[in-house]
Each structure stands twice: as structure tokens, then as C-alpha cells.
C-alpha positions in Angstrom: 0.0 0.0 0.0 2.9 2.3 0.7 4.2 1.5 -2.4 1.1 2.9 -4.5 0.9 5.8 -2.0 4.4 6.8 -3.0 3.5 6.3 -7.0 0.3 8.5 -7.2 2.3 11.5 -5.1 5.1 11.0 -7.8 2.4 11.1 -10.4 1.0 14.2 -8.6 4.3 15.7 -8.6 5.4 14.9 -11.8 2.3 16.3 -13.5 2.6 19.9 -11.2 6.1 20.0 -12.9 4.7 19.6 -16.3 2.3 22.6 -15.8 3.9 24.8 -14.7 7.4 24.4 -16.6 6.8 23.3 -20.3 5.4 25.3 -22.7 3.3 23.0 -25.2 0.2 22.7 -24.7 -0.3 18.8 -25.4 2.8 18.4 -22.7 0.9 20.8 -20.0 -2.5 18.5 -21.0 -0.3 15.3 -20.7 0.7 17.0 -16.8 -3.1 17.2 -16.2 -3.9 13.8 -16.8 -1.0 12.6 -15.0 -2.1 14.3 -11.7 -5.4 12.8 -12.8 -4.2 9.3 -12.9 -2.6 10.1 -9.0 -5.5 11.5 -7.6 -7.3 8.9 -8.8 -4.9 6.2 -7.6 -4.5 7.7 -4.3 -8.4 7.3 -4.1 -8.4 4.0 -4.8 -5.3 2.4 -2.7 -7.1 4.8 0.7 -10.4 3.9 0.0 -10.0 0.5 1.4 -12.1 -1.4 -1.1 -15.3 0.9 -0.7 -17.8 0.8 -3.6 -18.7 4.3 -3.0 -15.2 5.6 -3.9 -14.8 3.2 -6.0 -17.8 4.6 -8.2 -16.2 8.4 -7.6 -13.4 6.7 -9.4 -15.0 6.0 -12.3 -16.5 9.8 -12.8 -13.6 10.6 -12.3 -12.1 8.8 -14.9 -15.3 9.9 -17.2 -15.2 13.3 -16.6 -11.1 13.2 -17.3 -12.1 11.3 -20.6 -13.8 14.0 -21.6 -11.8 16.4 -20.5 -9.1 15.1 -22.3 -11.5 15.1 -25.7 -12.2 18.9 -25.6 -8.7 19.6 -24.9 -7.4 17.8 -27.7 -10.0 19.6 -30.0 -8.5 23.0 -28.3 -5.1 22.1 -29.4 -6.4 21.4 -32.7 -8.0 24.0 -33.6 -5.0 26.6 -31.5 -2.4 24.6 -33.9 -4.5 25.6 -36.9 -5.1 29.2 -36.0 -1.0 30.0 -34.9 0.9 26.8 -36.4 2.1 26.4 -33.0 1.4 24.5 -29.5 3.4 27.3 -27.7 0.9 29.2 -24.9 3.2 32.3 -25.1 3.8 32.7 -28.6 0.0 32.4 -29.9 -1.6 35.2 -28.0 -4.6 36.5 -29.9 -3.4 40.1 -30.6 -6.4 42.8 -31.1 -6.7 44.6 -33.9 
């Protein structure tokens, strides 16, 4: 059990590096979903084998799926409007 504890706060850790140092936008969504993946595991190895958590899990992992759809379709459609994943370079200027 320690064992997992110690993986999800890596994964936690991990992904708050990602945010807040890199730059692309798929590597700052990839950070998301890896604190997602430690919250989520973190749940699971302290919930003691509840079904109620259990099933807050799997929201969880729903609502990240989605998530993780509309940001893709963001990055999309940012990479066609600037030809780049960069979140300082492509700032909408007004004219």
C-alpha cells in the first residue's frame, strides 16, 4: 500500500512539474492527466475497497475522458489558428 501511495504523489508531482514548466500545450495537458491518474490512484489504494469511492473513481475517470477530448479539439484547432502548441507565442493580438 505504501508502495502505491508513493506512485500517485510522484504522479502528482510529476504532472505539477509539467504545468507549470513546459510550454506546449499537449505536454501541459499530458501533466493534467498525469495528476489525474494520482488523484485517482491515491483514491483508490485509501479507499479500502469501498464501492462508494470506488464509483467516484469512475467519474472521475469519465469526466477526465472528456476532458481530455475537448482539450485535444482546443489544441487542434489553436495549432491551426497560430501553427504552434506554444501558450506564449500564440496570444490573440487585437486589432
Amino acid at each position: 500500500m505504501f508502495l502505491y501511495i508513493i506512485l500517485s504523489l510522484f504522479f502528482l508531482f510529476f504532472g505539477a512539474y509539467c504545468v507549470v514548466v513546459k510550454r506546449n500545450f499537449l505536454k501541459i495537458l499530458i501533466g493534467v492527466e498525469l495528476m489525474l491518474s494520482g488523484a485517482n490512484l491515491a483514491f483508490i489504494v485509501l479507499s479500502l475497497g469501498s464501492t462508494i469511492s470506488q464509483t467516484f473513481v469512475i467519474i472521475s475517470l469519465l469526466i477526465g475522458t472528456i476532458f481530455s477530448a475537448a482539450s485535444i479539439a482546443l489544441a487542434i484547432s489553436i495549432y491551426r489558428q497560430c501553427k504552434t502548441l506554444d501558450v506564449e507565442v500564440c496570444k490573440q493580438e487585437d486589432d
